[in-house]
Structure formats: structure tokens, C-alpha cells
C-alpha positions as protocol buffer text, in pm:
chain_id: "A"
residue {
  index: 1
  type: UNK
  ca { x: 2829 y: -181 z: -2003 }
}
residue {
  index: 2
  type: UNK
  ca { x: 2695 y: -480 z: -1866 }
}
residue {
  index: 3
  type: UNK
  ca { x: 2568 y: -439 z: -1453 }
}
residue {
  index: 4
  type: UNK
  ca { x: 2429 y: -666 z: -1162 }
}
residue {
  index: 5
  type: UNK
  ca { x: 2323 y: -406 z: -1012 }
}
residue {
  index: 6
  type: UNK
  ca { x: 1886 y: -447 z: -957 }
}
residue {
  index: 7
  type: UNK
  ca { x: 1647 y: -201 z: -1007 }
}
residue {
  index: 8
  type: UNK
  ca { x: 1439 y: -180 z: -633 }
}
residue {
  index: 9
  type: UNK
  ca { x: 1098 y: -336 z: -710 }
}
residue {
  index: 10
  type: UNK
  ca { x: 812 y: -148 z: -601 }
}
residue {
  index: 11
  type: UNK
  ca { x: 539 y: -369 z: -436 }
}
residue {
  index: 12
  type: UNK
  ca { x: 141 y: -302 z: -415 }
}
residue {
  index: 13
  type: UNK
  ca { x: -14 y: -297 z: -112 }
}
residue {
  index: 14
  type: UNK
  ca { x: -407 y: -224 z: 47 }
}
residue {
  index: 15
  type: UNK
  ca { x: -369 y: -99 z: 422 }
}
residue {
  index: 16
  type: UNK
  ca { x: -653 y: -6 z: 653 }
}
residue {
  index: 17
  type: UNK
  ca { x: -533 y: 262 z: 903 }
}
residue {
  index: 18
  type: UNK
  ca { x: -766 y: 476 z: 1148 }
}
residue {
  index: 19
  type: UNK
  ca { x: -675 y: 867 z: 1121 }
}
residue {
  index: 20
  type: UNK
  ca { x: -376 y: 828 z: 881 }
}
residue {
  index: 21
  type: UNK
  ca { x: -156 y: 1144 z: 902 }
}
residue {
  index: 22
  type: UNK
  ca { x: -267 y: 1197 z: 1258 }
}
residue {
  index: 23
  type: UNK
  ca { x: -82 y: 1185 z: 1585 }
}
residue {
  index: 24
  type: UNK
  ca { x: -332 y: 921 z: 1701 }
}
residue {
  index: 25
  type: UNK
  ca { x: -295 y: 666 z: 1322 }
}
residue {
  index: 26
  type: UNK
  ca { x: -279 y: 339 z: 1370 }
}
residue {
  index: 27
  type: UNK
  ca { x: -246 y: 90 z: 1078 }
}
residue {
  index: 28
  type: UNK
  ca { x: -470 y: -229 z: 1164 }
}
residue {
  index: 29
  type: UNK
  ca { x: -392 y: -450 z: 856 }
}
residue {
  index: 30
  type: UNK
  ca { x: -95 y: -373 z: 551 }
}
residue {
  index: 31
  type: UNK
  ca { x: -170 y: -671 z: 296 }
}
residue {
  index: 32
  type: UNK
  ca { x: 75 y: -736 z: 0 }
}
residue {
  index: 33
  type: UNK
  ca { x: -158 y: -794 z: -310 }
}
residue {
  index: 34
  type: UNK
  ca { x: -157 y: -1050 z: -602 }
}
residue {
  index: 35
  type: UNK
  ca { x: -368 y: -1057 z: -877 }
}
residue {
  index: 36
  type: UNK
  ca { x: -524 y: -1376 z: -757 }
}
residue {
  index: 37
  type: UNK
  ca { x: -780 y: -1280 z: -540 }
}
residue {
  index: 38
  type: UNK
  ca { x: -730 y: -898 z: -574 }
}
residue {
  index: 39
  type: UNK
  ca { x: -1126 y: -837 z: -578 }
}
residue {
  index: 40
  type: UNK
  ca { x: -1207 y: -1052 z: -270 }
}
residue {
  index: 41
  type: UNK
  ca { x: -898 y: -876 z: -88 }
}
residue {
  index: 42
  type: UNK
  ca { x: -1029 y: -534 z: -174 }
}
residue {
  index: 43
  type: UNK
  ca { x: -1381 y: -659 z: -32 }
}
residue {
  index: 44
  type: UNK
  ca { x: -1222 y: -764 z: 315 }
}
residue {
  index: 45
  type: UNK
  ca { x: -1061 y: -484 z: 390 }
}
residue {
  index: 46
  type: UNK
  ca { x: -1314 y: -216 z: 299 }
}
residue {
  index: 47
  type: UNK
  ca { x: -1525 y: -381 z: 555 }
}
residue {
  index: 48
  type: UNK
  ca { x: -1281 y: -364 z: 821 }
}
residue {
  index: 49
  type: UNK
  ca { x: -1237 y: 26 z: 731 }
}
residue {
  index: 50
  type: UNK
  ca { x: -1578 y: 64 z: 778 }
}
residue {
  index: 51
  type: UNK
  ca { x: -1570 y: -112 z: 1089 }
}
residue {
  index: 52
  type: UNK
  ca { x: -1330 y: 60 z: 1226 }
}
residue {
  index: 53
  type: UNK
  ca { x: -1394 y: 467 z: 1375 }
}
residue {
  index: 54
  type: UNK
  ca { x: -1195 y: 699 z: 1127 }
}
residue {
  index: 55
  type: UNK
  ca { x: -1107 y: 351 z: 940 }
}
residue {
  index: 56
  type: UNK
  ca { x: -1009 y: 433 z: 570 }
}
residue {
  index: 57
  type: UNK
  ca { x: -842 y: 200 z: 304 }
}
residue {
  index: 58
  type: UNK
  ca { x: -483 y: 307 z: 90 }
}
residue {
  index: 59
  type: UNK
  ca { x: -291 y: 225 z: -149 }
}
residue {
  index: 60
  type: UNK
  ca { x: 48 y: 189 z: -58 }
}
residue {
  index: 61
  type: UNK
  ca { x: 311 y: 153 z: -306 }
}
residue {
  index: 62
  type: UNK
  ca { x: 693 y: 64 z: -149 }
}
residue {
  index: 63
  type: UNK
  ca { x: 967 y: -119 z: -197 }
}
residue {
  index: 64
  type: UNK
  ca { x: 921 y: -338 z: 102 }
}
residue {
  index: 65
  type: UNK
  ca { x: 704 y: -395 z: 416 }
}
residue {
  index: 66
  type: UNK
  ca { x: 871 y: -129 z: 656 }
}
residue {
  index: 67
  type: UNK
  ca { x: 805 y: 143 z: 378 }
}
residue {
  index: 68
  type: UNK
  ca { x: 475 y: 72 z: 395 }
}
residue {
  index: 69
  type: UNK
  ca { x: 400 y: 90 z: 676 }
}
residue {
  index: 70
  type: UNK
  ca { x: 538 y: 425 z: 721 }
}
residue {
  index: 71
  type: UNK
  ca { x: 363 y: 566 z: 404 }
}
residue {
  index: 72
  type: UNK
  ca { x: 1 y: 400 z: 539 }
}
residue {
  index: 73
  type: UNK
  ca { x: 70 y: 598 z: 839 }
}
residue {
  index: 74
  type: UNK
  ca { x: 76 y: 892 z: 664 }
}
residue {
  index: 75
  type: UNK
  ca { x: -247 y: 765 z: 420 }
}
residue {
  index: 76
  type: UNK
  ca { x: -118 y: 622 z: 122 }
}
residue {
  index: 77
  type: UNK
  ca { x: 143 y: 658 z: -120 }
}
residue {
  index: 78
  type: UNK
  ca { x: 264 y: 946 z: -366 }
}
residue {
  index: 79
  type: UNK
  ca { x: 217 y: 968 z: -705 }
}
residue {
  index: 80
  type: UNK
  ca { x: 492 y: 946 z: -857 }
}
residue {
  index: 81
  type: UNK
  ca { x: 559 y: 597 z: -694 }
}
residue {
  index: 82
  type: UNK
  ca { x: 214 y: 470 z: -818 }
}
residue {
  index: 83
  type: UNK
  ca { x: 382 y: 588 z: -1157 }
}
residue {
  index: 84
  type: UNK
  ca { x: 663 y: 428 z: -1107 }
}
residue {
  index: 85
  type: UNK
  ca { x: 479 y: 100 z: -1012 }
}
residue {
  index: 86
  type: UNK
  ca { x: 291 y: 102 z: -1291 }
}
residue {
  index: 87
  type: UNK
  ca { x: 583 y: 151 z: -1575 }
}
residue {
  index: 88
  type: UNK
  ca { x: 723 y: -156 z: -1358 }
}
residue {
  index: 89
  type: UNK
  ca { x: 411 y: -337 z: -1446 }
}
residue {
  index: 90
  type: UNK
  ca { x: 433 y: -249 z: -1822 }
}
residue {
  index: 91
  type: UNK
  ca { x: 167 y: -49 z: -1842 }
}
């Protein structure tokens, strides 16, 4: 049987949030990665982190920008997406 139907792709994303799973988190930058530039992206943002009182830096694996956002929130993303991203990627 032949479908149109899409698998959701799963997107990788760095955030930098200040007391994720608190009452009081705050995500201060959610940043889409490519593999072009990855390393200098990872640099940037681990500075702000550490700039930043309770800053910490997540992976955040979600289907779009909105679900991210939530999931940085709460301080990253659950395994079995980060699975599921990676089969996506072929590895």
C-alpha cells in the first residue's frame, strides 16, 4: 500500500534556560542546529549559560519550535526522542 502520509521529523535543538523544571525557568535562547557551524554554536551558548545565574545548556529534540520550547522548560528532551532522532539521522 502506497501512502502520503509523512513521518513527523524530529529537529535538534541547543537551548539555554535558567532553572529548567522550576516554577521560576525561563528559556533565554532555543537555536535550531545545522551541521555547519555546530561547534561554534555549541561555544556561544555555553557562554551565555555560564553567564547567566542557574544558566544550563539542553538538548532539545522536537518536532517543531513550540515543542521545544516546552521540553527546554522542563531541561531537555527524553530519551527515547534523542533515539528516535538519531534512527532519523541514519545512525
Amino acid at each position: 500500500m502506497v501512502t502520503l502520509a509523512k513521518t513527523p521529523q524530529l529537529h535538534f535543538f541547543l537551548a539555554v534556560v535558567a532553572h529548567p523544571g522550576t516554577d521560576h525557568a525561563k528559556v533565554h535562547n532555543l537555536r535550531l542546529t545545522h551541521e555547519d557551524g555546530y561547534d561554534a554554536l555549541l561555544d556561544e551558548l555555553d557562554r551565555q549559560a555560564r553567564a547567566i545565574d542557574g544558566g544550563e545548556m539542553h538538548i532539545v529534540i522536537a518536532g517543531d519550535r513550540s515543542a521545544a520550547y516546552t521540553d527546554a522548560l522542563q531541561g531537555g528532551t527524553r530519551e527515547e526522542l534523542l533515539d528516535q532522532w538519531l534512527r532519523q539521522q541514519g545512525v
